[in-house]
C-alpha positions in Angstrom: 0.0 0.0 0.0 1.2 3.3 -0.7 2.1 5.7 2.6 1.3 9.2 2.8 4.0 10.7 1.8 3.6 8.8 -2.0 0.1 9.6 -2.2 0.3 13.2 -1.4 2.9 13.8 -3.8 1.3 11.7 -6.8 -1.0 14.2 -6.2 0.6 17.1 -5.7 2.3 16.1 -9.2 -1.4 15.4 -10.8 -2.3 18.9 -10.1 0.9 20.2 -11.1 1.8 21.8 -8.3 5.7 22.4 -7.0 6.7 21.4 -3.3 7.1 25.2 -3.3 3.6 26.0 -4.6 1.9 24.0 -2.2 4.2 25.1 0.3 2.8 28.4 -0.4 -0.9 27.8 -0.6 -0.7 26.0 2.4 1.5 28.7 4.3 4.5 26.7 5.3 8.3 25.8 4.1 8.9 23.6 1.3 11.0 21.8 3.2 7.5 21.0 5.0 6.2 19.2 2.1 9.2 17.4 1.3 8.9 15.7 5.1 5.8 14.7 4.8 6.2 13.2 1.4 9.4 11.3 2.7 7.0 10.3 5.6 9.8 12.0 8.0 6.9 14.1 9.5 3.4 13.1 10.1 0.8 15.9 9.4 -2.0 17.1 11.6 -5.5 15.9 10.4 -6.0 19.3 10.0 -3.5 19.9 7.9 -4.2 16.7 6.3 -7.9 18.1 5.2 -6.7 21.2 4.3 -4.1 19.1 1.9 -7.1 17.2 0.4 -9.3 20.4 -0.5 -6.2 21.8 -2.0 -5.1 18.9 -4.1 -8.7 18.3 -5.0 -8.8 14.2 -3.4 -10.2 13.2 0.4 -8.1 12.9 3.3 -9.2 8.9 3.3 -7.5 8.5 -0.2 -4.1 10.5 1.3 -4.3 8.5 4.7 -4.6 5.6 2.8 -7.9 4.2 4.1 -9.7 4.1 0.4 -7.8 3.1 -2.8 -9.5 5.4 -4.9 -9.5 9.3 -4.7 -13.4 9.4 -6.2 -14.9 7.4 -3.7 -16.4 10.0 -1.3 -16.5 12.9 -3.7 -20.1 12.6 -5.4 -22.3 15.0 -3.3 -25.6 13.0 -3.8 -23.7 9.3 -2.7 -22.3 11.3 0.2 -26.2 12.9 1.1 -27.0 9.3 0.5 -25.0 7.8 3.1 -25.4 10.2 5.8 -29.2 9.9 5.0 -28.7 5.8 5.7 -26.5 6.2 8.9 -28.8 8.6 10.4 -31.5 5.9 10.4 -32.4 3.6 13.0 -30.7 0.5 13.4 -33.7 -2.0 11.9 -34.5 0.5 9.1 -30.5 0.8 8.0 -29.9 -2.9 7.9 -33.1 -3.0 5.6 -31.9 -0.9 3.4 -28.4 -2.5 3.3 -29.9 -5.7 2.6 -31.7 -4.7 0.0 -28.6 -2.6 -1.4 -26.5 -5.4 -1.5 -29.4 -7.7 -3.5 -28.6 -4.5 -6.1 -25.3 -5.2 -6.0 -24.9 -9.0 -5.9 -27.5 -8.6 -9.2 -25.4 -6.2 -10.7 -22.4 -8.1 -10.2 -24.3 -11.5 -11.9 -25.1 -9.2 -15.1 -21.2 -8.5 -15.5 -20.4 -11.6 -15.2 -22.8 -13.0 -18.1 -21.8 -10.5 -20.5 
């Protein structure tokens, strides 16, 4: 799995951004950026967020708790979800269950075709 420090600069890279630049939008030292992209320095998870807005990803992709950067980014999924974990507990797993019979179905379909 990739650390911190090589997903935050694939990114920073992506969005063509120097260590410098985002040095500067973030109001630090370049030498800042190149610790935490050598994983020498940890960053706060405030820092961290303000990273992901920047560099236009999620602080899961750059912590490394997601694979993919697009995951959480579609307003209406995320709506979605808080909608679901704001339910009670019977009426959640009902929807679950019937969310993975989606899936599961979708999943057949891609496999017969």
């Amino acid at each position: 799995m990739d650390s911190f420090g090589n997903r935050l600069r694939e990114c920073r890279k992506n969005k063509g951004l120097s260590q410098s630049e985002l040095a500067k939008i973030l109001n630090t030292n370049h030498s800042v950026i190149g610790k935490y992209e050598r994983d020498d320095v940890k960053p706060s998870i405030d820092v961290v967020k303000k990273l992901a807005s920047i560099l236009s990803t999620t602080a899961a992709y750059l912590l490394g708790e997601t694979d993919s950067d697009e995951l959480f980014k579609d307003p209406d999924m995320l709506r979605r979800l808080k909608e679901i974990n704001a339910m009670p507990e019977e009426d959640r797993k009902c929807v679950l269950y019937n969310l993975d019979a989606v899936l599961r179905d979708f999943r057949a379909k891609q496999a017969y075709s």
